[in-house]
N, C-alpha and C positions, 0 to 999 in steps of 0.2 A: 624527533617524533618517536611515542616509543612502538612494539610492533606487538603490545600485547592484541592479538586478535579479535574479530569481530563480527558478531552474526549479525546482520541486520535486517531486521523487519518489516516491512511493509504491513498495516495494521487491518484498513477495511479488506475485507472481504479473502484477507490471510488470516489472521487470526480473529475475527470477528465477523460473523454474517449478518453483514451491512451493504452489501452490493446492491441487492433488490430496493430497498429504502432507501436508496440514492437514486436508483434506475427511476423510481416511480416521485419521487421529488422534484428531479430533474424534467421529467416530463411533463408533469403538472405547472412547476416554474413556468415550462415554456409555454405553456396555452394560459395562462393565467394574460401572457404578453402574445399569443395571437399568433407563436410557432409552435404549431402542430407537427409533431413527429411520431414514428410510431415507438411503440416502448424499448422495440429491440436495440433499435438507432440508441437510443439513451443509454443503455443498460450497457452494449458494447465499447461508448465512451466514458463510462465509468472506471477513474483510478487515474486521469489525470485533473488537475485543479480547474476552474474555472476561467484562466484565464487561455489554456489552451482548449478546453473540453466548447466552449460557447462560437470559438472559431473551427471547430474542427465538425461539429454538428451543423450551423449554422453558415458555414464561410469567412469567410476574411473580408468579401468584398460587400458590405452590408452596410445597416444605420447599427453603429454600438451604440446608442441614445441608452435602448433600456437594458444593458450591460448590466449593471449595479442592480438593479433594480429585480431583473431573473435572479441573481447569486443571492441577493436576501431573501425570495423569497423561498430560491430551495434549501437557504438553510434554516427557515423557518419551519417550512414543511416536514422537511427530516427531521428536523428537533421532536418533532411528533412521534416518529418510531424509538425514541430512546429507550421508554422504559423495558422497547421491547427486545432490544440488542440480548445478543447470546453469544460466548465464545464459540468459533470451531472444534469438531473436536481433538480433545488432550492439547488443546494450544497451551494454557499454562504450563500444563507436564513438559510441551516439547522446548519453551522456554530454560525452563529447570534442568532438565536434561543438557541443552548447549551450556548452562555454566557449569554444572557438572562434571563437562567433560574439556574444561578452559576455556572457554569464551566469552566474552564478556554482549551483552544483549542487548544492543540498543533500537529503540521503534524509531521507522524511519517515516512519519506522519505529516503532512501536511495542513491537518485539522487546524482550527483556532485553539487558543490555552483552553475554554472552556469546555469544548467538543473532545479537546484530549485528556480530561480531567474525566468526562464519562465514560470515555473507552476504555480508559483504566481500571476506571472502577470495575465496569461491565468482566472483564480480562481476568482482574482478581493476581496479577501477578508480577506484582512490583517487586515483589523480595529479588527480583530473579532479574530486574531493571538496570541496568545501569544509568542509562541515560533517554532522552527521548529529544526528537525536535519537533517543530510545530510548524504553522504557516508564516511566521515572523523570520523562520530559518531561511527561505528559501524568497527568489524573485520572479523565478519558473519552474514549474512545474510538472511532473512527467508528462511527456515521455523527457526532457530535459534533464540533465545528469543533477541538479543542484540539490536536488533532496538529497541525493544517493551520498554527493560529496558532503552536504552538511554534516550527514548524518556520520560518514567517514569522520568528520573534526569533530565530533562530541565524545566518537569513542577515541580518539587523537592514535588513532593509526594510518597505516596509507590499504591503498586498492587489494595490494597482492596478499597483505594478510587478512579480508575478510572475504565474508559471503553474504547476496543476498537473497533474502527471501519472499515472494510476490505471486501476485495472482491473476494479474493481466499483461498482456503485452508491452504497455506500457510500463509495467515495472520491468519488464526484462530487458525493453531498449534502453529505460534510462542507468540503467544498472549495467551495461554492455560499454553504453557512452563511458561514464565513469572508469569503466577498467574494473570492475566487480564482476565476481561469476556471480552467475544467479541459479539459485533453484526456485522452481515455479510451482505453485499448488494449482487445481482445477476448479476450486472453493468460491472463483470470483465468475465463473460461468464460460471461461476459454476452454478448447479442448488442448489434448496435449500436444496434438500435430502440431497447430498455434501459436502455443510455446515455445517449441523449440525452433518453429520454425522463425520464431525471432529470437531464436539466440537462448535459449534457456540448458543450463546445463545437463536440471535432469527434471524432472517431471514426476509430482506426487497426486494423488487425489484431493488429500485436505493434509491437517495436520496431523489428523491422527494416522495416516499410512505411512508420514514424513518420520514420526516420531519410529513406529515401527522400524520404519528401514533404516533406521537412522546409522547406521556400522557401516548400511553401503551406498551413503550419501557424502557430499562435501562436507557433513558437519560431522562426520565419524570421529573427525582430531582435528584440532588446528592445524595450520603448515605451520612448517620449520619446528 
């Protein structure tokens, strides 16, 4: 394996402000099927997949009948705010800036192919790309380590030479599981107490405070 290092990304709601347009998808999903929640509940389980997010809202011990049937519709419903997606700010820049400075960038995503086709686009910063995975990558979903590691085998290095980077709690546990440090942005609606208090190494606002500080963060230089 080799040890050229690696940032990695977490995409909703780190570099792109798409948390709300899930919180209100999700919500809608569910009263569409007759669970009513209130938005905050939604919004707080936003940034893990559906198939942990529908048990951890809902319970474990319930009818999963209309399962399938919620997740189509919240991604139908989201496909509705697409046109309206916007990068964070300076996330291309701070992209650019980690290969700049040796890193190689890979987005640690869960999306469908087509959904990660829009993010892209939305992002505007694939020269600065290495690689990406999608929801084909992974069998579980954060807070479960299997994004964190796929996204480890695209950039074919191990834990200790990368970082990553998220915006909910859930990216910090599943990022922690893995053996990844993580740095955390505020961008997906956690405070910072929150963050770290599950484990987050250091604590930015968005990306542009990240990029800013960037000399006195984990991404200053690769190790070794």
């Amino acid at each position: 394996m080799t040890t050229t290092p690696a940032a990695l990304f977490d995409v909703d709601g780190t570099l792109l402000d798409t948390v709300y347009f899930h919180a209100l998808a999700w919500w809608e999903a569910l009263r569409q099927y007759d669970r009513t929640i209130p938005t905050a509940r939604a919004h707080r389980a936003v940034g893990m997949g559906a198939d942990q997010l529908l048990d951890h809202l809902l319970g474990t011990d319930r009818d999963h009948g209309d399962d399938e049937a919620i997740t189509a519709a919240h991604a139908a419903l989201y496909a509705r705010h697409w046109p309206l997606i916007q990068p964070l700010p300076h996330a291309a820049d701070l992209l650019r800036a980690c290969v700049g400075r040796g890193w190689q960038v890979v987005l640690a995503s869960s999306a469908s192919e087509r959904e990660l086709t829009v993010l892209r686009r939305a992002l505007a910063a694939d020269d600065a790309i290495a690689a990406a995975t999608s929801a084909e990558d992974v069998s579980a979903t954060k807070p479960a380590p299997d994004l964190v590691r796929a996204a480890l085998e695209r950039a074919g290095t191990g834990a200790e030479h990368a970082v990553f980077v998220g915006d909910t709690v859930w990216d910090v546990i599943a990022a922690n599981r893995a053996g990844v440090a993580c740095i955390a942005v505020e961008s997906g609606g956690f405070a910072a107490q929150e963050l770290l208090g599950a484990g987050a190494a250091e604590v930015h606002r968005d990306t542009g405070e990240l990029l800013a500080d960037l000399d006195r963060s984990l991404l200053a230089r690769p190790p070794g």
